[in-house]
SETORRO-883983 format. One line per 3 residues: number of its first residue (from 1); their letters; for each residue x, y, z of C-alpha. Coordinates in steps of 0.001 Angstrom, whole numbers, plus 500000, padded with zeros to 6 digits. Each point is the difference from the previous one (the first is absolute). Layout:
<nodes>
NUM) a) X/Y/Z; ...
</nodes>
This chain:
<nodes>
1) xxx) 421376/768506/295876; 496742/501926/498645; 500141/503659/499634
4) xxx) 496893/500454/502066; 501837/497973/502559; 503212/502383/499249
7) xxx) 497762/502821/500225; 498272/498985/503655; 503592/499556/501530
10) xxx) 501328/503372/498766; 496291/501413/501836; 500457/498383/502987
13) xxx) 503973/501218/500591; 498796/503521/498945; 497592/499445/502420
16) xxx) 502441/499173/502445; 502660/502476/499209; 497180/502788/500409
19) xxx) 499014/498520/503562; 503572/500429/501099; 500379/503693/498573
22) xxx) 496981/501026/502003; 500890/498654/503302; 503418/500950/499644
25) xxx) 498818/503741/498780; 499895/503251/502595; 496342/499776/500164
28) xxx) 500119/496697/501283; 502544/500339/502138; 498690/502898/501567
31) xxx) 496439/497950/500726; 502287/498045/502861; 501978/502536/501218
34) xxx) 498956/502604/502926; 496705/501709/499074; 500792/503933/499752
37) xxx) 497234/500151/502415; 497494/497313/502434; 496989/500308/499992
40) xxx) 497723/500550/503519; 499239/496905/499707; 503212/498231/499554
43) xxx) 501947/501888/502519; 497128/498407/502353; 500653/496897/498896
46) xxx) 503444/500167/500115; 500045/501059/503269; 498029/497822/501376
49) xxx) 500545/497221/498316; 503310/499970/500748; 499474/500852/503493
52) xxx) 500300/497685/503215; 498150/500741/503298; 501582/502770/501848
55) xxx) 502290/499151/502959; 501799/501283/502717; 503506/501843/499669
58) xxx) 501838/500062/503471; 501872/502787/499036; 497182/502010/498805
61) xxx) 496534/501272/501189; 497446/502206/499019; 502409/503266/500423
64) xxx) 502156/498484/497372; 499300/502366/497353; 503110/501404/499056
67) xxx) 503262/499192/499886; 502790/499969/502918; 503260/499988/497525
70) xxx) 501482/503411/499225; 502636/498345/497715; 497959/498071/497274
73) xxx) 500462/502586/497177; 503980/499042/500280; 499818/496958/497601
76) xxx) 498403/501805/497196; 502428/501408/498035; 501678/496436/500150
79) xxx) 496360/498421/499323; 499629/502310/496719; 503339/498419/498607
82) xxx) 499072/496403/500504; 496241/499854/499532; 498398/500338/496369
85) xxx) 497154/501781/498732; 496449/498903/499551; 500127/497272/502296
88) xxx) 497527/499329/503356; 500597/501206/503687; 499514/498179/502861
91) xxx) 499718/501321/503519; 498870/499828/503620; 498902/502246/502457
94) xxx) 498709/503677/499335; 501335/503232/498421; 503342/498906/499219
97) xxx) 498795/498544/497626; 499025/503114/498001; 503827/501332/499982
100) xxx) 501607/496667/498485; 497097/499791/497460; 500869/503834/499190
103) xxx) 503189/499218/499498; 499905/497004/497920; 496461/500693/497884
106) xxx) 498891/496328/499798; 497816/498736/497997; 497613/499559/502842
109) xxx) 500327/498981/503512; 498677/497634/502538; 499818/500797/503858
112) xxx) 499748/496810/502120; 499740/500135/503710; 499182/497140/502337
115) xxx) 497487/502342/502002; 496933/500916/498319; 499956/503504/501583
118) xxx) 502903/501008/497447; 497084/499329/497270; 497855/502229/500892
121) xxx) 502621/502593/500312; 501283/499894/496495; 496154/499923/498820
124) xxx) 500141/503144/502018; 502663/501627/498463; 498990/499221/496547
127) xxx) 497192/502036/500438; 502092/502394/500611; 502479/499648/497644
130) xxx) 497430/500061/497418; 497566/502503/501529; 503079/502868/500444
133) xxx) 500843/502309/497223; 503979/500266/501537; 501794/499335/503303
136) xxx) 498572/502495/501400; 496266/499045/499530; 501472/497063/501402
139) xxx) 501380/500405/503209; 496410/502299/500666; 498109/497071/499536
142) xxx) 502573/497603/502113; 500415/502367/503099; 496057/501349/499578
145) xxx) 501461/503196/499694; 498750/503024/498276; 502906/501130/496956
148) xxx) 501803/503108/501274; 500184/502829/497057; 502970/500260/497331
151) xxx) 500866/496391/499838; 500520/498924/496744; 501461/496659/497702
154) xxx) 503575/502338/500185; 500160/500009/504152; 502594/498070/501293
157) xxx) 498700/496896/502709; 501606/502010/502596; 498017/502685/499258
160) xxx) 496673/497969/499453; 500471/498505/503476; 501002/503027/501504
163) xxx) 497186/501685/498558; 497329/497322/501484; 501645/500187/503654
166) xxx) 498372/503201/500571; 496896/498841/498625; 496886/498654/502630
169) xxx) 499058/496656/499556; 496345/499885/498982; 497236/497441/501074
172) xxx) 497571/501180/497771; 502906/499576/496973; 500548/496651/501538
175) xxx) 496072/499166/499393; 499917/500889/496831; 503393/498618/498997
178) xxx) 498978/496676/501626; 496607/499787/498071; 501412/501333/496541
181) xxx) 502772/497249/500639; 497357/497166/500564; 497682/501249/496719
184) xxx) 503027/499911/498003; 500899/496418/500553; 496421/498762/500580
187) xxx) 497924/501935/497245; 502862/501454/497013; 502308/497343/500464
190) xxx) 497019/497430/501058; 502302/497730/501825; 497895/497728/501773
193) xxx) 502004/501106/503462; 498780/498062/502994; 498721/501659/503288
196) xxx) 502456/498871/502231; 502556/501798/497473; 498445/502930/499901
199) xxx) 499571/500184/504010; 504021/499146/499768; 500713/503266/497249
202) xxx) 497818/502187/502343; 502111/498713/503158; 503222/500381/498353
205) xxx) 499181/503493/498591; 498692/501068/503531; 503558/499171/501324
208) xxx) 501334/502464/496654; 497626/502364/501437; 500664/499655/503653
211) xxx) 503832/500131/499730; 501003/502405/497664; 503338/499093/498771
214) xxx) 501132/498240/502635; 497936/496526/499523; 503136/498567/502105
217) xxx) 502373/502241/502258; 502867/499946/497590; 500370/500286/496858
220) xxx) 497104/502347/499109; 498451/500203/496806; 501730/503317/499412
223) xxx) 503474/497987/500764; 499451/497403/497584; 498778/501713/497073
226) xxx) 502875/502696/500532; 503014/497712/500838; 502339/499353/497475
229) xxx) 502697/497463/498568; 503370/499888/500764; 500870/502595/497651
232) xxx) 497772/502595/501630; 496975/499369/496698; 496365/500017/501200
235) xxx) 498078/496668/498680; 497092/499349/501418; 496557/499266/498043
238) xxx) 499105/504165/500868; 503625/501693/500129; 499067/501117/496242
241) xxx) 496608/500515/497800; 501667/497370/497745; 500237/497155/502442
244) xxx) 496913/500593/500818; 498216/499620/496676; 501551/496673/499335
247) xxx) 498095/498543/503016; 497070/502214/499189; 499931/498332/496795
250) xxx) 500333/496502/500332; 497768/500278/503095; 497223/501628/497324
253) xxx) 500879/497159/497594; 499155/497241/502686; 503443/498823/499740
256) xxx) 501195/500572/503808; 497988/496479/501784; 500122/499088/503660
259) xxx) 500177/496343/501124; 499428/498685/503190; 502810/497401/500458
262) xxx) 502247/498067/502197; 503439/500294/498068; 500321/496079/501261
265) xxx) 496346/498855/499100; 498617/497917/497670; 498487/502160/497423
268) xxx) 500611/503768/499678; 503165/500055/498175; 500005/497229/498279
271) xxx) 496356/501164/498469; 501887/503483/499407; 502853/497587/497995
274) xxx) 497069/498690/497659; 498450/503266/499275; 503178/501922/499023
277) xxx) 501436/496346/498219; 496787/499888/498024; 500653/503465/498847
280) xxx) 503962/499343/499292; 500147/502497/502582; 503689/500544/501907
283) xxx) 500636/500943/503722; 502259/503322/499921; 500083/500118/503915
286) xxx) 498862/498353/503532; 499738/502356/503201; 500191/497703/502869
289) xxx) 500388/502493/502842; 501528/497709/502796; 497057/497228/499767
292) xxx) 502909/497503/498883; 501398/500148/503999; 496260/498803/501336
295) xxx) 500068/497465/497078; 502853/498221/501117; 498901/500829/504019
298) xxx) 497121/497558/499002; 501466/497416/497809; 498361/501077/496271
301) xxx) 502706/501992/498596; 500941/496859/497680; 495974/499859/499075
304) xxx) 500506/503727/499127; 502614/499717/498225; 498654/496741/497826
307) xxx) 496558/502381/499386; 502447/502753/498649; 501687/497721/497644
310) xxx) 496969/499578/498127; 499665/503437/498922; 501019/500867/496359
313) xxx) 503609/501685/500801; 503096/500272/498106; 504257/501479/501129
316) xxx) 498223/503668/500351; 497451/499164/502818; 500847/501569/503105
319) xxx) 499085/499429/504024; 499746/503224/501575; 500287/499096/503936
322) xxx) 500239/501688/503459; 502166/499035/502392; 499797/501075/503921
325) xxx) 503667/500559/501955; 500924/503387/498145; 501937/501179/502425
328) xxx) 497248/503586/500359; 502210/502514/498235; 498397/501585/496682
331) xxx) 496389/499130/499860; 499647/497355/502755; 501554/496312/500653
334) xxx) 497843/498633/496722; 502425/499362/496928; 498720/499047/496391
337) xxx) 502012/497520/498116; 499247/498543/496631; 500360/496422/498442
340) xxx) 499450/497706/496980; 497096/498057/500383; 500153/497212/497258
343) xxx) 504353/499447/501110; 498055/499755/504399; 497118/497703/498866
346) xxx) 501608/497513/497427; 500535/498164/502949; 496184/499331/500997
349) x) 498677/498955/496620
</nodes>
């Protein structure tokens, strides 16, 4: 053999060893992996893209903008043992939400709902989230009303919502809420927001306006963002300045999207499975509320389950689920439970 053969086959496997030792280096790595931030732009497209038309949830309506279950926050000192940092949240429904993703500090988080009215709600509060300074500035802008004096990032939630029951509700607050709320997803965050979602924000925000903290007759706002786990701690996303700088955060960093999505359709999870694969991405946890109960009602719950197998999971991925027939006692008749979703969905592959 020549030596300028010699010489071309040592090139080439230099070559070829130097290929590997990039795509196997951080940098490279890091290209595939969750983005530390999405840009406008993509968390459109991710929403929407992924997104199905909105239907109709029997057990919801318009009203449905907060949570009924006093005893959610009970799983999460059991959820921080079993679930591991940096991976992706998955949820349904409304504020909830906020408190598990508190607790657990995802990566990033994706909010599906099969009613498109739950969209325009979390675009709603992400203007908030983003356009608040602390909880306070917060729960001005979500009740439209004015911030009573000597409230600070140090007051305790009970205080904060004590403080705010004394306070009038303001319609011309509410105007100017509503229209800094629309300009900050429309024109600084240019999101190319349809009409009818914008008519749906304003309606849903009207109802924030219009009822205070009690959106339904029990719990109230106050109730849920005061109750506490079974040891007597206070979780939720506002019971401290901490908690609620983690959703501030990742809601600033685009990194908190809303999906409209029938858990047993055809597309919306499985196009969530694709984006988070494609990004060697791994689920951390899966709030299901008590949709699993209407699943099986209407036949799908094995399609639901066969669209949740093709997430990227591994032993530490965890269901978070509601369950009705409680028994009433501390918090209401809703009980939390947890479970492993790759060992419950082997099964569907």
């Amino acid at each position: 053999m020549s030596g300028r053969l010699h010489r071309s086959i040592r090139l080439v496997i230099a070559m070829s060893l130097a290929m590997l030792a990039l795509s196997s280096s951080p940098r490279a790595r890091a290209s595939s992996e969750i983005p530390d931030r999405l840009t406008d732009a993509e968390f459109w497209a991710l929403s929407q893209d992924s997104s199905e038309p909105g239907g109709y949830f029997r057990a919801a309506d318009i009203t449905n903008l907060t949570s009924n279950e006093m005893r959610f926050l009970d799983v999460i000192p059991d959820l921080l043992t079993r679930v591991k940092p940096g991976g992706v949240y998955l949820g349904v429904g409304p504020e909830q939400n906020y408190t598990y993703i508190a607790a657990i500090k995802p990566k990033m988080a994706i909010i599906f709902d099969i009613r498109r009215g739950n969209l325009d709600l979390q675009l709603m509060y992400k203007a908030m989230f983003e356009l608040s300074k602390d909880r306070a500035d917060f729960v001005s802008m979500l009740f439209a009303k004015p911030r009573p004096p000597g409230l600070s990032s140090a007051s305790t939630v009970t205080d904060i919502f004590s403080a705010f029951a004394s306070s009038e509700t303001s319609r011309a607050l509410y105007e100017k809420n509503l229209a800094a709320i629309k300009d900050f997803l429309t024109k600084t965050r240019r999101l190319p927001v349809p009409a009818r979602d914008l008519e749906g924000l304003e309606t849903v925000y009207q109802l924030f306006y219009t009822s205070g903290y009690y959106l339904r007759a029990s719990p109230s706002y106050w109730d849920l963002m005061t109750t506490t786990d079974g040891a007597g701690v206070m979780r939720s996303y506002l019971a401290t300045e901490a908690n609620f700088l983690v959703m501030k955060d990742l809601q600033s960093r685009n990194l908190v999207v809303p999906v409209v999505g029938n858990f047993g359709g055809p597309k919306a999870i499985r196009a969530v499975a694709q984006f988070l694969k494609s990004r060697g991405a791994t689920v951390a946890a899966f709030y299901l509320s008590n949709v699993e109960q209407y699943l099986m009602q209407d036949g799908i719950w094995n399609t639901f389950c066969q669209n949740v197998s093709t997430l990227p999971l591994d032993a530490s991925s965890t269901f978070i689920r509601s369950q009705s027939g409680g028994g009433g006692g501390r918090g209401g008749s809703f009980i939390s439970s947890l479970g492993p979703m790759a060992a419950e969905t082997r099964t569907c592959r």
